[in-house]
Every structure is written in C-alpha cells, then in structure tokens.
N, C-alpha and C positions, 0 to 999 in steps of 0.2 A: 504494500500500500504506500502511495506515495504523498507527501506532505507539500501543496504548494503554496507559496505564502508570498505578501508585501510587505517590505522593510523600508521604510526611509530611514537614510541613514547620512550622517555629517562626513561627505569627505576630504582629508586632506593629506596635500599634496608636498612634502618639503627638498629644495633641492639642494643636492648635498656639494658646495665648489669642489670640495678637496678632491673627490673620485668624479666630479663630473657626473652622477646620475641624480634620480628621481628616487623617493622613498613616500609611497601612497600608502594609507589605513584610513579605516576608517573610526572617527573620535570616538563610538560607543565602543569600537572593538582593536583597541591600541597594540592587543597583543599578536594582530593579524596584520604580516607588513608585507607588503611586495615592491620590489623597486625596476629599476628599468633606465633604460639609457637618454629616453625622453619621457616628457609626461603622460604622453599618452600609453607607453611600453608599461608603464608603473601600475600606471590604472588598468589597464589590461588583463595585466599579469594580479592584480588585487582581486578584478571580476573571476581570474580563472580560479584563484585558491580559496575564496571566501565559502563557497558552497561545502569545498572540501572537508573545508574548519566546520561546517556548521553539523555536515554528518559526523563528522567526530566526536563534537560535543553530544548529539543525540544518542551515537553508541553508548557513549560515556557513561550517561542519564540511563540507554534501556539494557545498559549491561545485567540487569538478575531479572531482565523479561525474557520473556523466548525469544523475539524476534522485533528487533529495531527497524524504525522508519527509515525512509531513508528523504533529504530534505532537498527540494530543485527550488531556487527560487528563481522563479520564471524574472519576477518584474523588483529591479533595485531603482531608489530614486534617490537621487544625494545633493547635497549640496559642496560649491568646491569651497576648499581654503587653501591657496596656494601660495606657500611663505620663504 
C-alpha cells in the first residue's frame, strides 16, 4: 500500500566559495543535505534523496509491524532561501 502525501516545505539553498558548490535542505528537515555543483544540481539531487529519507524514517517507525509503507511524495512545494 502506498502513502501519497503534500508537504510544503522551506527550502534552502547555501553556496559554499571555498569548494565552489551548492548545499540544499530543506529548514524542517536540516539533517537531509544534498549538494551539487550549481543550484539547480543541489536541489535536484535534495528532490532525488528526500523520499529516500522519508521511507527510512517510516521503516524506522513500522519496524515491530509486519509490513511498512512505503512513502512517494508525488507533489513538494517550497519556498527558496538562497544565502
């Protein structure tokens, strides 16, 4: 059974001089970082792991069920902050 949901979510964008890239997360979920060589490769790369992280957490949670969900979030809505 699959879980599909809408999340808005605060994102931001920080660029790093010293290596020259991007470092995207999003502010409710800080511990979720992806970076990338421009901004748009960071966010990209944030959109491909973010679902990852979010089944993980679910296993996490349905680990003493039988059988965990698994979570697609079709639709993300964010806002930028680009520092």
């Amino acid at each position: 059974m699959n879980l599909t949901m809408k999340i808005d979510l605060d994102l931001v964008v920080i660029a790093d001089e010293e290596t020259h890239t991007f470092n995207a997360f999003f502010q409710e979920f800080p511990e979720v970082i992806a970076d990338g060589s421009t901004k748009e490769e960071a966010i990209s790369n944030l959109l491909h792991v973010f679902p990852c992280y979010l089944n993980q957490q679910r296993k996490k949670q349905s680990a003493f069920q039988h059988s965990a969900k698994n979570v697609n979030v079709n639709t993300l809505s964010f806002k930028t902050t680009i520092a």
